[in-house]
C-alpha positions as CSV (number, residue, x, y, z in Angstrom):
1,X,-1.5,-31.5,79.8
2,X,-2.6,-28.4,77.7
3,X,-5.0,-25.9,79.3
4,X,-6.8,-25.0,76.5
5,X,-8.0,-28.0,74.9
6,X,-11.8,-29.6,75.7
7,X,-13.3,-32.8,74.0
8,X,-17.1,-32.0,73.2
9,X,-18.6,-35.4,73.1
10,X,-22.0,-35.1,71.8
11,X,-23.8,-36.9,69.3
12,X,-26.1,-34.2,67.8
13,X,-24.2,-32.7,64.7
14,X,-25.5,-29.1,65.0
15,X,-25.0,-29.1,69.4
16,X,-21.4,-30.2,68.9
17,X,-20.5,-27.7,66.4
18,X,-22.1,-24.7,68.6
19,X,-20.1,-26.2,71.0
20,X,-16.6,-26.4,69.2
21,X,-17.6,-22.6,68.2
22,X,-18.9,-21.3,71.5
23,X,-15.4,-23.0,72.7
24,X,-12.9,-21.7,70.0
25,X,-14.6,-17.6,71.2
26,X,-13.7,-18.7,74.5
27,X,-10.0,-19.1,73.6
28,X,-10.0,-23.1,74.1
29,X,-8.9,-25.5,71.4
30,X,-11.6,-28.6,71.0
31,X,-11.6,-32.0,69.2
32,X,-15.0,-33.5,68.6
33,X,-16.8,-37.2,69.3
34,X,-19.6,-38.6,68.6
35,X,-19.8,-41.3,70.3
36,X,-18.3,-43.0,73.1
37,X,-15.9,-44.9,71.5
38,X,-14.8,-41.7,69.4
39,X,-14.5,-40.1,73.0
40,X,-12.4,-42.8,74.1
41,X,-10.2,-43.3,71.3
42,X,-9.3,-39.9,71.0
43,X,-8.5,-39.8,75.1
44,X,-6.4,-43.0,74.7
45,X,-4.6,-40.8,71.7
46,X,-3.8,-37.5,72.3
47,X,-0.5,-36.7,73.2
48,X,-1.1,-33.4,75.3
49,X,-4.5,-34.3,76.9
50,X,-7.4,-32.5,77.5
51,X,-8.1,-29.8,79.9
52,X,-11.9,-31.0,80.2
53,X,-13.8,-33.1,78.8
54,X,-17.6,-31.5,77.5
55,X,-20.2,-34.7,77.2
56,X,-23.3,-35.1,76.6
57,X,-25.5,-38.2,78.2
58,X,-27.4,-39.6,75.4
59,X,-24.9,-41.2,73.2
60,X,-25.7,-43.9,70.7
61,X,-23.7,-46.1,71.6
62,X,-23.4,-46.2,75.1
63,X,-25.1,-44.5,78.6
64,X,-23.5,-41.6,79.3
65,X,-23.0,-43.0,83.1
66,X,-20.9,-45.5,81.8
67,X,-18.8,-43.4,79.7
68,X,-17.9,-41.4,82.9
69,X,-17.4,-44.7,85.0
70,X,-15.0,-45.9,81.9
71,X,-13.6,-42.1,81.7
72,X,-12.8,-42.4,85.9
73,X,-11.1,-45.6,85.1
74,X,-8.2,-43.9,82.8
75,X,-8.3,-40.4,83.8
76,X,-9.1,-40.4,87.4
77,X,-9.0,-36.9,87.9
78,X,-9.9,-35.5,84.3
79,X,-12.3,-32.4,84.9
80,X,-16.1,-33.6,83.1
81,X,-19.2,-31.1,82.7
82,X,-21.8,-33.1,81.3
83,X,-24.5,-31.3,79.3
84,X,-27.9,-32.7,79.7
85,X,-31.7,-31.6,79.4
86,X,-32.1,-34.2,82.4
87,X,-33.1,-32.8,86.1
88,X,-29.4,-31.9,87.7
89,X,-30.1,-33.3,91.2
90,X,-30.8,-36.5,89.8
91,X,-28.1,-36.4,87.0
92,X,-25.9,-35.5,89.9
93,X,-26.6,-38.0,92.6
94,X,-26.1,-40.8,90.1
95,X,-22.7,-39.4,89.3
96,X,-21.4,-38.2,92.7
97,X,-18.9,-40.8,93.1
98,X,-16.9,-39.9,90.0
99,X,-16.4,-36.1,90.2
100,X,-15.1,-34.0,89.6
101,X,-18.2,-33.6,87.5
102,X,-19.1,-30.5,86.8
103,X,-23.2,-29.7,85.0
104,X,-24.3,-27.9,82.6
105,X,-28.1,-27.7,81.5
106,X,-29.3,-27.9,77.9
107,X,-29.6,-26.0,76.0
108,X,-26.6,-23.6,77.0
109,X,-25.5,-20.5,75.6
110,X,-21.7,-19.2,75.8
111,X,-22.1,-17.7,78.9
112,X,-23.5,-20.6,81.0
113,X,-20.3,-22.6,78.9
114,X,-17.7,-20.4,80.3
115,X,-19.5,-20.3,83.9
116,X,-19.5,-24.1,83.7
117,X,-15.7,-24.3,82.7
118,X,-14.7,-21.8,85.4
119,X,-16.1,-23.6,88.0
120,X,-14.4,-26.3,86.8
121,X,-10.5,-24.7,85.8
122,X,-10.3,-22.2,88.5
């Protein structure tokens, strides 16, 4: 599995690509989604893996929740931080049973990205 390489799945254009840039200063290679399907596509495809997986909970096409439940199913122990403007207590107790899950509050800057990630990939 690479250790360098994130998936930002986020359907906001201009949050993703402050992502992918806040990422690529931070020395990690990222692909991006937007959407769920995207996210799971590209997780079924790629040949090294990811490192992490960066998503946000408000997709379009499907709960967020249920992308980590169908994320779990595949990549059991696949680090996730999600990114959400949602209360973190609450975001977390609804996802405690498929960690490691890792938060990060919206909006983030670069530092609270690399905090998030080195909790995460010690």
């Amino acid at each position: 599995m690479s250790s360098e390489r994130v998936l930002v799945v986020e359907d906001e254009v201009l949050i993703r690509m402050l992502a992918v840039d806040m990422l690529l200063d931070l020395g990690r290679e990222a692909d991006e989604a937007g959407t769920a399907a995207e996210a799971l596509e590209l997780l079924r495809s790629a040949d090294e893996g990811y490192a992490l997986v960066l998503l946000d909970l408000g997709l379009p096409d499907k709960r967020g929740d249920d992308l980590v439940r169908e994320i779990r199913q595949t990549h059991a122990a696949l680090p996730l931080i999600v990114a959400s403007g949602e209360d973190q207590a609450e975001v977390s107790g609804r996802l405690k049973d498929f960690g490691p899950i890792g938060f990060l509050g919206k909006p983030f800057d670069i530092d609270g990205l690399k905090a998030a990630i080195d909790k995460m990939l010690p």
